[in-house]
N, C-alpha and C positions, 0 to 999 in steps of 0.2 A: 351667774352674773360676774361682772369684772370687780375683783377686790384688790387686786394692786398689778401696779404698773411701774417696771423698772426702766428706764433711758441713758443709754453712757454714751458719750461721745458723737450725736445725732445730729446733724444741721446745727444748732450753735446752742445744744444742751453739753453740758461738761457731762454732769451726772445727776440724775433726776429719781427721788423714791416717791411712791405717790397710792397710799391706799382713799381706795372709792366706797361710798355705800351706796345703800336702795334709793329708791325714789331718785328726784330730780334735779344734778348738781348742774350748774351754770361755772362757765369762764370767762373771766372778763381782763382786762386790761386796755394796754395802748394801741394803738395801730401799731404794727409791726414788732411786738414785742414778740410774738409769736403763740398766741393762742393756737393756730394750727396746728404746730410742729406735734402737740402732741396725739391730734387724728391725723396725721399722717404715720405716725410712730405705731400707731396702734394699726392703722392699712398695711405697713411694712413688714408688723409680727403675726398678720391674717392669712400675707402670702402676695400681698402688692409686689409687683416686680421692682426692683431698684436699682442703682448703679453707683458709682463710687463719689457720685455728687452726695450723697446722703450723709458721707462719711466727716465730722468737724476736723476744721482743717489742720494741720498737724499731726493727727490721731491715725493709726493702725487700722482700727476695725471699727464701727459702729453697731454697737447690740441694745438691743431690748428686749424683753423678759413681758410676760402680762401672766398672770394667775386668774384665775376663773373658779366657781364655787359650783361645781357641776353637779350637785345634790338635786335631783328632784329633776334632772333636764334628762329623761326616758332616749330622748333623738342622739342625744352626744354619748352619755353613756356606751350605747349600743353599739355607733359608730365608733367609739374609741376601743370596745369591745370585739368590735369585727375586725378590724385593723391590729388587734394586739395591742394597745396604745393604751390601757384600763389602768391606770392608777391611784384608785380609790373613789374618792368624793369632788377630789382636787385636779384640774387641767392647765397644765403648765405649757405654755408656750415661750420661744425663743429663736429671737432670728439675728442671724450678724451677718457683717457685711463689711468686704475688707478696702482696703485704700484702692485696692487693685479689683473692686468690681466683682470679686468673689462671693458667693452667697453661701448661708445653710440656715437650714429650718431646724426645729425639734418639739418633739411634741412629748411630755413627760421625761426629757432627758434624752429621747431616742433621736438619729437623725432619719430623717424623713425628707422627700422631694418637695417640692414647692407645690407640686398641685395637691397633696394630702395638706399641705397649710391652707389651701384657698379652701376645702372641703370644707375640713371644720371649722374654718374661721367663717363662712354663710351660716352656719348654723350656730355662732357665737353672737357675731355682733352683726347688725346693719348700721352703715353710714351715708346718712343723707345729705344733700347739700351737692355743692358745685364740686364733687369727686368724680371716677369713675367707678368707685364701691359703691354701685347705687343697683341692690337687686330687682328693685320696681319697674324696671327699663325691661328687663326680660317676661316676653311672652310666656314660659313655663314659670315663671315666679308669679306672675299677676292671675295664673291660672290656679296655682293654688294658693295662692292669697285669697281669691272665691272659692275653692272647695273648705277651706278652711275657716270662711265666716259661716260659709252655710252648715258645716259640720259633715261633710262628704267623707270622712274617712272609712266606713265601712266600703259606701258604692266602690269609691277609689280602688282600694285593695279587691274588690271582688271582681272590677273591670281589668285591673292589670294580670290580675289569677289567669281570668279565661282569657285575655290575648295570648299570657305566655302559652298555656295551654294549646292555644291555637297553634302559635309560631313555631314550635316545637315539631306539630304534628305534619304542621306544612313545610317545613323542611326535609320531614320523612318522606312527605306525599314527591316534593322535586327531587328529593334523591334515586328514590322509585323510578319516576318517571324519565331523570334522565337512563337509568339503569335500562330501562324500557324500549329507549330509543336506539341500542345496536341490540337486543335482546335477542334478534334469531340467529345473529351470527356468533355471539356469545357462547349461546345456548348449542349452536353445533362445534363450535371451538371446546367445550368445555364435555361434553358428549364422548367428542374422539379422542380428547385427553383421559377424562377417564376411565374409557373403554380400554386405551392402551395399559395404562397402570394395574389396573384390575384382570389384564391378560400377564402380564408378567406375574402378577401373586407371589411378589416380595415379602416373605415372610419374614417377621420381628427377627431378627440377627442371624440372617441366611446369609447375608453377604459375607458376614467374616468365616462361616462355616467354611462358604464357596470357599473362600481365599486361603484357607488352611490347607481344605482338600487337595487343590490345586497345586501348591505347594508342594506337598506331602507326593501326589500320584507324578509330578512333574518331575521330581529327583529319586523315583523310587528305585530307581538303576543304584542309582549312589547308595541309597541307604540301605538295600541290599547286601551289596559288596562291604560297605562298610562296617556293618554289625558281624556277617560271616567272619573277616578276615578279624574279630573283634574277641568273637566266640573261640577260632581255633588260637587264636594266641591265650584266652586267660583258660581252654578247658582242654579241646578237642585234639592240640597237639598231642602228638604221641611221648616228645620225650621234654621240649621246654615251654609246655604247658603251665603259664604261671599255677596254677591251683596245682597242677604235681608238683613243682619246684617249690611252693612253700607248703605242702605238705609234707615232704620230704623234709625237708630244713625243719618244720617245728617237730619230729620225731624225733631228728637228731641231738635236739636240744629239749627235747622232753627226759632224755637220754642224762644228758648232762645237769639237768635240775635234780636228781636225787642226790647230786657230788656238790652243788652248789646253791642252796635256795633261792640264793637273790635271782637268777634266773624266772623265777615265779612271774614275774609283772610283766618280761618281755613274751612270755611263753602264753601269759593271759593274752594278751595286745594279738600276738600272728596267730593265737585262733581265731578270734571276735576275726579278725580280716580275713582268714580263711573262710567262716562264714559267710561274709559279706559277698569275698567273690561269687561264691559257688550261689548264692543268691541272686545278684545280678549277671549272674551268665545264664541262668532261670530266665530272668525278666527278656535277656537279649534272645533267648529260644525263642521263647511266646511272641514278642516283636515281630522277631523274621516272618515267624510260620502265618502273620498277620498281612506281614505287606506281600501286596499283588503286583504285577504289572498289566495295568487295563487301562489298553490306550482307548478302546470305548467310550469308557468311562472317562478321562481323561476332556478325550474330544466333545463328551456333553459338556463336564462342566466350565470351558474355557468356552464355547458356545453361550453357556447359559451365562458367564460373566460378561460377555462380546455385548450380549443382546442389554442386559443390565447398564452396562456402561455407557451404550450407544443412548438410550433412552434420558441417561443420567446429562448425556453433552447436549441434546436437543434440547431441553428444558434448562439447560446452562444449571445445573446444581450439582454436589455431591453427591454420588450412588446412595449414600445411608439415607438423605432426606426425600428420598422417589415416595417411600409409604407416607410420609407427612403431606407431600405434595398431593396424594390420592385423598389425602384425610378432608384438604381445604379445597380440593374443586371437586369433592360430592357434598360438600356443606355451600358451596356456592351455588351449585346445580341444581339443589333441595331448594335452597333460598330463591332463585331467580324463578322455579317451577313454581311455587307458592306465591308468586308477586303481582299475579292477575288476581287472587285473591285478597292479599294483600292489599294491594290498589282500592279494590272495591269497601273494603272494611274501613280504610284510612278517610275515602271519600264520605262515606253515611256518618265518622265522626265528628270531620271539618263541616258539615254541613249542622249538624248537631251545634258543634260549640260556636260557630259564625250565628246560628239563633241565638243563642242563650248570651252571645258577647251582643249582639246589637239590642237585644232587649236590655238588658243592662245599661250600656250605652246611653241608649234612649230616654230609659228612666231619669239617668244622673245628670244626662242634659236638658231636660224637662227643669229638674230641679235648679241646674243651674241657673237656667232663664229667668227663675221666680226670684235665686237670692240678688245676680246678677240685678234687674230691677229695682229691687229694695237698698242694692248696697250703692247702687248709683245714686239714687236720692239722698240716702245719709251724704254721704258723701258730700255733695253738691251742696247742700246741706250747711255740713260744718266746714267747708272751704269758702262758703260768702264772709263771715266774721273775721275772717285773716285776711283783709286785703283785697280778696277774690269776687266781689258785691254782683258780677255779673257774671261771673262762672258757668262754665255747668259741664259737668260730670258725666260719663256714660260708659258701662261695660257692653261690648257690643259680644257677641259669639258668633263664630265663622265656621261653618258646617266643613269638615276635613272628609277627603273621597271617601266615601261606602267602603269600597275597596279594597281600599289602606287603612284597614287599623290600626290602632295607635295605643299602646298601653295606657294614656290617660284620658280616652273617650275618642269621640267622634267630633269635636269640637276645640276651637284655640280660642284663648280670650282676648283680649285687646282694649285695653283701656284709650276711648278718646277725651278728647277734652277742647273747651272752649273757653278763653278767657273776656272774651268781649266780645257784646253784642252783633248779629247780623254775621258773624264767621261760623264758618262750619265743622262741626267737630273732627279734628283729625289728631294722628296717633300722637301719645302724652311726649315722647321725646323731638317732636317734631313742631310742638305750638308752645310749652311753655318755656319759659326763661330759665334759669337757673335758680333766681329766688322764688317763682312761682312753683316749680318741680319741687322745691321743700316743703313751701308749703301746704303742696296737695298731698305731697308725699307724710304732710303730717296729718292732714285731715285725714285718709284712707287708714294712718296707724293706729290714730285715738279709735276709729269708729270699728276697726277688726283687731284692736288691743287685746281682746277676750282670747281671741283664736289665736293668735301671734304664737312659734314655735322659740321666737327669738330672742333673747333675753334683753339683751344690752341694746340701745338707740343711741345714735348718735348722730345730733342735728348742728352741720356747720353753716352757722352762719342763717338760720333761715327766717332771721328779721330783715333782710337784703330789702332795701327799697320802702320798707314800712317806718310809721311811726305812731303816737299817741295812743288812740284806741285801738289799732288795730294789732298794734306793740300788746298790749297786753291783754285782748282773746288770743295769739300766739303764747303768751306767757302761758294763760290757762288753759290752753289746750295741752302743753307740754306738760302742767302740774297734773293735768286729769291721766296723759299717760303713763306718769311719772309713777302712780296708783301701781299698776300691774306690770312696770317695768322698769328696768333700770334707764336710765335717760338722762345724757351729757348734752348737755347745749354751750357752744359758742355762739355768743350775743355781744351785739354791742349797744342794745337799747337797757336803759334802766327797768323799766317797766317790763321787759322779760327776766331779766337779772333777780328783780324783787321777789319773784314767785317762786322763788328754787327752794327746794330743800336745803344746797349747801352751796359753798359760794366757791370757787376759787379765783384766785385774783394771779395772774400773769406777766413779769416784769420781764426788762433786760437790763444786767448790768454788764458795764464794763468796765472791764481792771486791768491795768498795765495791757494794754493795745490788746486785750483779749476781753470780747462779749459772748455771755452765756444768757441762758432761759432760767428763769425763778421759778417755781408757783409754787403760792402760799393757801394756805388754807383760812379763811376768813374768822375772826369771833365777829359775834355781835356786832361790836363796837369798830372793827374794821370794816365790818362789810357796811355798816351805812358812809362810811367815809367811801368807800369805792362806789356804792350807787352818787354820792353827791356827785364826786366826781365825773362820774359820767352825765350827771343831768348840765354840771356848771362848767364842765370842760377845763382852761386853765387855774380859774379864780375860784377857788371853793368858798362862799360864805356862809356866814349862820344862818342864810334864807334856805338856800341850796341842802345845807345841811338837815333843816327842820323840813325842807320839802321832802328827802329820801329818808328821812326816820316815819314821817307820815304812809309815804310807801310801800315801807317795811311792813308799818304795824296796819296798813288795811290789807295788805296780801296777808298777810297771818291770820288778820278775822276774817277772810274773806275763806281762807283753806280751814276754817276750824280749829 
């Protein structure tokens, strides 16, 4: 439920703090004091669109703040849970709005777009009355406004299972089948591709081997010549063969290390190197005696890369990804060869769950007809006592194509309505008034109050056009829903005002050429002064007075 409400700088609020409780608070005041401003304020922080008119004039930005006690609400929890938005027990909303038309939303501190505002704010509050926050106007709201009196939640969840179910499978079935529809040429496209790939038998890193080889057999002239002329200079010459020239030299100075030791560490060094050479002129033997000149060979494999490469340009890719490309047109090949079977497995399923979804279906529209029936008559029911003496009420259902399944049944609801005699029922936003739409819209809340996912009500205004008694079975319909939900009414009749829980009472002052919004929280002793005034208007007397203490005190014994 809502427990407080913040406003700064709002249409002609300076700054407004305002905690709410359970049950059923009333607002009252003058004409144009601004009773609204504050369900407007509250449509604003739900995700109502707004513009820089919102904003009090002077002022930067216009914000409000609303807190929420989201303990025990399973629907918002989860939702604020699946969004990442979970912060605790408590749901913080905040929305500002700058001189220039600028908006932001937040939900727990986070910012968020305005349609995550509009989400959870349906599932916070509803606002009835001459707004456009009125979710009773929608066909999927009035639809499960009946599954929800009748307690449909199982069938519900088990009809939307098997469509998805369905919609899933028939999506696979038209992928299938467009796949189906070039399949033989596909099928021979994808044949001679990879018949070609699997005649080449590109082997896991043959290509760089190729590319070595080729290399290597392509300059073996060079490398030849160059390792020989390599060998006879460090061994093979006869007289300035490095390895004689420093064998020579380290004798002569092995010579002279007996006359001078320190020679010891040069004489160590030109062996260790004498080694070495006479090592790698070893290595450059074996080399030689290795390399061939096989222009045979040669001509295969500059062939065999010709062929590699050519394949590699046809298919427009890199030579290394030829074996990848073979990998994904025999798993295509596999797949498309297996899709006449396919087909046929996919079809005996969709045939399957199209039974088991329209059984279902049928079931839960069977049911709906029964609650549908009975919730019309309540209904009809408790809208004659408000004003409505000739009403009449009627959930109709409208059969949706076979066809075209629909996650929430085979059916849409459609609330009609008739306010007077000899007219014929037609759809509820198209015959009643604006004070009439409240007050159907309050008869339909008291009588599926039980089911309601919705905490907070908020009824603007929906004494419009009434007065006396009919002023107060609207009181007590709103005291009985007051029962199992949180419930703000703006009124201007005494006789609704008297039945509240709490009162709050609505001024405007102005001070030095600037007017602001009040509200006060009523005692006792204030709120009979504010119902007199509404029963006496300008002149409050001690009649007037003792008329709304009498008021008070039969709405009190009248609630228990």
């Amino acid at each position: 439920m809502l427990t407080h409400i913040t406003i700064r700088d709002f249409a002609i609020v300076d700054h407004l703090e305002l905690d709410l409780n359970t049950g059923m608070t009333v607002l009252t005041g003058e004409t144009g004091a601004g009773k609204s401003i504050l369900v407007d304020a509250l449509g604003l922080v739900l995700g109502n669109r707004a513009d820089s008119g919102v904003v009090r004039h002077g002022c930067e930005r216009a914000e409000i703040g609303a807190a929420f006690d989201a303990e025990g609400m399973e629907d918002v929890r989860r939702w604020l849970a699946e969004h990442e938005l979970d912060a605790g027990g408590e749901c913080l909303l905040r929305r500002s709005v700058t001189a220039e038309g600028r908006s932001r939303g937040y939900i727990n501190g986070r910012p968020v777009p305005l349609q995550l505002l509009q989400e959870l704010g349906e599932k916070l509050v509803d606002i009835h009355g001459q707004h456009e926050h009125q979710s009773l106007l929608k066909s999927d709201i009035q639809l499960r406004l009946l599954d929800d009196y009748a307690g449909h939640g199982e069938h519900v969840s088990g009809v939307e299972k098997t469509w998805r179910q369905w919609k899933k499978l028939s999506a696979e079935l038209e992928e299938l089948r467009r796949a189906a529809h070039d399949r033989d040429a596909r099928l021979e496209l994808l044949r001679y591709q990879a018949g070609e790939l699997e005649a080449l038998e590109l082997g896991e890193g043959e290509l760089t081997l190729l590319d070595e080889e080729h290399a290597r057999l392509a300059n073996a002239g060079r490398l030849i010549h160059t390792v020989e002329t390599a060998l006879h200079n460090l061994y093979e010459s006869d007289e300035g063969a490095a390895l004689t020239v420093l064998d020579r030299t380290l004798g002569e100075l092995e010579q002279l290390r007996a006359i001078d030791s320190r020679l010891a560490a040069a004489c160590e060094l030109l062996n260790n190197a004498l080694i070495q050479i006479g090592e790698g002129a070893n290595e450059l033997r074996h080399y030689r005696e290795s390399l061939d000149l096989d222009p045979e060979r040669l001509q295969w494999v500059e062939q065999r890369l010709d062929a590699i490469h050519q394949l590699a340009r046809k298919h427009r890719i890199p030579p290394a990804e030829l074996p990848a490309l073979l990998a994904r047109s025999s798993e295509e090949l596999a797949a498309i060869e297996r899709s006449d079977e396919r087909l046929a497995d996919l079809q005996k399923e969709l045939e399957t769950l199209a039974r088991r979804y329209r059984e279902q279906a049928r079931e839960l529209g069977a049911s709906r007809a029964r609650a549908a029936h009975e919730l019309s008559e309540r209904v009809t029911a408790a809208m004659r006592p408000l004003g409505l003496p000739h009403a009449h009420f009627e959930i109709t259902l409208h059969p949706l194509d076979e066809e075209r399944f629909s996650p929430t049944g085979m059916e849409r609801a459609e609330f009609l309505v008739n306010t007077n005699p000899g007219q014929p029922l037609k759809p509820l936003n198209k015959v009643a008034s604006g004070g009439e739409l409240s007050r159907i819209s309050l008869a339909i809340q008291v009588i599926t109050a039980r089911s309601q996912h919705i905490p907070t009500l908020i009824f603007d205004e929906v004494d419009t056009g009434i007065g006396g008694g009919v002023a107060e079975s609207v009181g007590r319909q709103l005291r009985t829903l007051g029962e199992s939900h949180q419930v703000l009414c703006v009124t201007h009749l005494p006789q609704v005002a008297a039945l509240g829980h709490h009162h709050l009472h609505v001024s405007k002052q102005t001070k030095q050429n600037s007017t602001s919004t009040r509200i006060q929280v009523l005692t006792k002793d204030t709120r009979q002064e504010e119902i007199a005034r509404m029963l006496g208007g300008v002149e409050i007397t001690d009649q007037t007075r003792a008329h709304a203490k009498e008021m008070i005190a039969r709405a009190q014994k009248r609630r228990g």
